[in-house]
N, C-alpha and C positions, 0 to 999 in steps of 0.2 A: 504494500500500500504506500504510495505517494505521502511525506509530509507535506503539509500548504504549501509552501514555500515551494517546493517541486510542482504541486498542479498548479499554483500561479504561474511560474515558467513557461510551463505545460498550454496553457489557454494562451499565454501570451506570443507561443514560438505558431497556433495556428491562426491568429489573426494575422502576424507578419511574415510567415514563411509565403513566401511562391511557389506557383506550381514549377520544379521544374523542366518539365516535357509537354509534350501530348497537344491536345484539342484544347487545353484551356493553361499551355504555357504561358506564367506570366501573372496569372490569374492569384489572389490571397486563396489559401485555401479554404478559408471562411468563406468564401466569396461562390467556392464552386457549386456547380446545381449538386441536387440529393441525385436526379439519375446517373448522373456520372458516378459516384458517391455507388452508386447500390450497383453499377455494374463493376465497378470493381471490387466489389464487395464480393459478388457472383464469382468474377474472373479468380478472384485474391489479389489481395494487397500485395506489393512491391517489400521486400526482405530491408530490414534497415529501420532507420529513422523517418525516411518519407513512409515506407509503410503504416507504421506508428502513428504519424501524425494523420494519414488520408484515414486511416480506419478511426482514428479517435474524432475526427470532423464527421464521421458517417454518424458515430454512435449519437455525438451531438444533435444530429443533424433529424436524424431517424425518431429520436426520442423528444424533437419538441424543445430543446435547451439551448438552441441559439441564444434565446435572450442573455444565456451567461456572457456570450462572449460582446455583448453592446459596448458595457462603458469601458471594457478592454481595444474596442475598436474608435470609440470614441476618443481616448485618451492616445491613442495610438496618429489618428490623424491627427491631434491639435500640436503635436510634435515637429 
């Protein structure tokens, strides 16, 4: 289990991370649609740290919890 400190990191690495490949290169990962999201979800997720992060924005994503990541994105643009 994650301390806070680590899932603060955690939400904060997928509002600013980019996608780096594919159909929505470029893209925040916050940012990408759920189908994309749920087909690689289907296909599987990529080994590694992007892995980690596209599956932890599905689970977000899947379950309605966007709103966590607002004022992390909020505070993230007035930067």
């Amino acid at each position: 289990m994650l301390d806070q400190e680590a899932q603060r990191k955690h939400l904060i690495e997928l509002v600013t991370t980019r996608m780096p490949y594919g159909k929505y290169k470029g893209w925040n990962l916050c940012d990408l649609p759920e189908p994309y999201l749920s087909w690689y979800n289907a296909k599987g997720f990529p080994t590694g740290k992007m892995g980690t992060l596209l599956a932890s924005i599905y689970e977000i994503k899947l379950n309605g919890l966007e709103y966590l990541l607002k004022p992390i994105k909020e505070a993230a643009n007035r930067r």
